[in-house]
N, C-alpha and C positions, 0 to 999 in steps of 0.2 A: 414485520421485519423479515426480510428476507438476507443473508450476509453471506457474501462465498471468498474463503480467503485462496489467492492463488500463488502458488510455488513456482521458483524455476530458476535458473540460474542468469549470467549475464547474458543477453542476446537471445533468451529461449525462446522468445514470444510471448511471453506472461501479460506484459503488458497492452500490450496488440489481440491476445484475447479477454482481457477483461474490457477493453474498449467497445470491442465488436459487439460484446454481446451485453454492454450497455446499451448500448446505440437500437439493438434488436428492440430492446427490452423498453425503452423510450418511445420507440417509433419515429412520429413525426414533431414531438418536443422536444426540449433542451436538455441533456445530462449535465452533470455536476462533475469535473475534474478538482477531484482536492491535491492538490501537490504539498511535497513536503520540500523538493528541492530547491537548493538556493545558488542564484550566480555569482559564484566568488572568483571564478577566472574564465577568460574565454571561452574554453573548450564547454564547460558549463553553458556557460550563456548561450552557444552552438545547440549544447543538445537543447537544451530547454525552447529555443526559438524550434526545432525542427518537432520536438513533440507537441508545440501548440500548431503547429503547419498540418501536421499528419491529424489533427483534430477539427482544425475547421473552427468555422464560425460560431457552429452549431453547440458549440459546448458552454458552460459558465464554470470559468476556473477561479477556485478559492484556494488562497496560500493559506499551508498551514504547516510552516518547520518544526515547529515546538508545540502548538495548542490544538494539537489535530484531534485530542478526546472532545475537544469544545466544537471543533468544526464538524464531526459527526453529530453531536450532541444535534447542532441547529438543524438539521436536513429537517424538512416535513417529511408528512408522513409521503405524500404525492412522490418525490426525489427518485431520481435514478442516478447514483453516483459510483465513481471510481475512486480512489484511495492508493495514489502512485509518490513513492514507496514507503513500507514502512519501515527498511530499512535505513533510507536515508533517513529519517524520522528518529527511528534510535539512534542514528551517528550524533545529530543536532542534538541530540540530548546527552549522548555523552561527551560533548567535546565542552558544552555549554555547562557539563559537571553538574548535570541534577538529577532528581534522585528518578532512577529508571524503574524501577519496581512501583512505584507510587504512579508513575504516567502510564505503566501495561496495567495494569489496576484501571486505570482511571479509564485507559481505551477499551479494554474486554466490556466491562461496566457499559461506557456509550454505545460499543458494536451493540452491545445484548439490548438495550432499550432501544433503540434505534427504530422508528419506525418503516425508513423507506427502502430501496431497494441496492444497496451498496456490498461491492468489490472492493479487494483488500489485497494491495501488488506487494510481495515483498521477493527478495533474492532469498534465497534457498541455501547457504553458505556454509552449512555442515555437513557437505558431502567429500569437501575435500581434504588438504593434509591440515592437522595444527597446525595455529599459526604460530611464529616465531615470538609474536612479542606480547608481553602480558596482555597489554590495551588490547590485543586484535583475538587470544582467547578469551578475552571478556566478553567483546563485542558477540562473536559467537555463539557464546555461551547465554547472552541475554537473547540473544533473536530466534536460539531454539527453543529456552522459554516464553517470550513470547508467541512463536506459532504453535507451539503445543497448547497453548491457553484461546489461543482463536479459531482453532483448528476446532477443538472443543465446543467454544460459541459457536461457533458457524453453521451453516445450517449444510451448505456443501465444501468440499478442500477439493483443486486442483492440481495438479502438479505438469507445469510445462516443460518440454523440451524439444529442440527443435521442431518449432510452433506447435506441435503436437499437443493438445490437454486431454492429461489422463484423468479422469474421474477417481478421488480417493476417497468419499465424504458424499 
């Protein structure tokens, strides 16, 4: 098991370097895009059509909004996968009111057995001000637990910013 979780904010490049260096890492096979997001209005459906474009043919993408500990779980050991986002991943679970603490349990757990070669996109969202409303310092506060806990597992952590990746891990 190889796992690099990577940091960064909106628009940092986070996602655009764990791709690349999937794709490195693959060669001339298939990588594995797991998404978490889901089309619930246009602009959605926009982005999502444009990051299966910026992907290509050459990818197999597995939905996974809510069962994402299972969809790591499956990869062989062979796999070279992405994992975009885990933040949207916490949203679905908290909007869907289940228990978050029991699903970062369940995904640290799958990251760590994991045999194959997977990348772990989330936003990076405790750099800026509190948020104004309880739900949005929850959310916070659960995705800094979370990436302290995978940060840990991982075997590298990145941190993007204007596409730049700094090696933390």
């Amino acid at each position: 098991m190889t796992a690099t979780l990577v940091l960064g904010g909106a628009r940092s490049g986070k996602s655009m370097f764990a791709q690349k260096a999937a794709e490195m890492a693959v060669g001339t096979g298939r990588a594995t895009m797991i998404v978490t997001g889901q089309a619930f209005d246009d602009e959605m459906a926009q982005r999502i059509a444009r990051h299966q474009a910026d992907r290509g043919e050459s990818w197999i993408t597995v939905e996974a909004p809510v069962d994402l500990p299972q969809a790591v779980s499956a990869l062989p050991a062979d796999a070279v996968a992405v994992v975009d986002c885990l933040t949207l991943w916490l949203s679905n679970l908290m909007l869907n009111d289940l228990d978050v603490e029991a699903a970062a349990s369940a995904l640290v757990e799958a990251v760590s057995a994991c045999p194959a070669r997977v990348w772990l996109v989330s936003n990076e969202v405790g750099l800026g001000l509190v948020p104004e409303t309880p739900l949005g310092r929850r959310f916070r506060d659960e995705a800094g637990r979370l990436h302290q806990r995978l940060a840990q597992a991982a075997d590298e952590v990145f941190f993007v910013a204007a596409g730049l990746p700094l090696r933390m891990k």
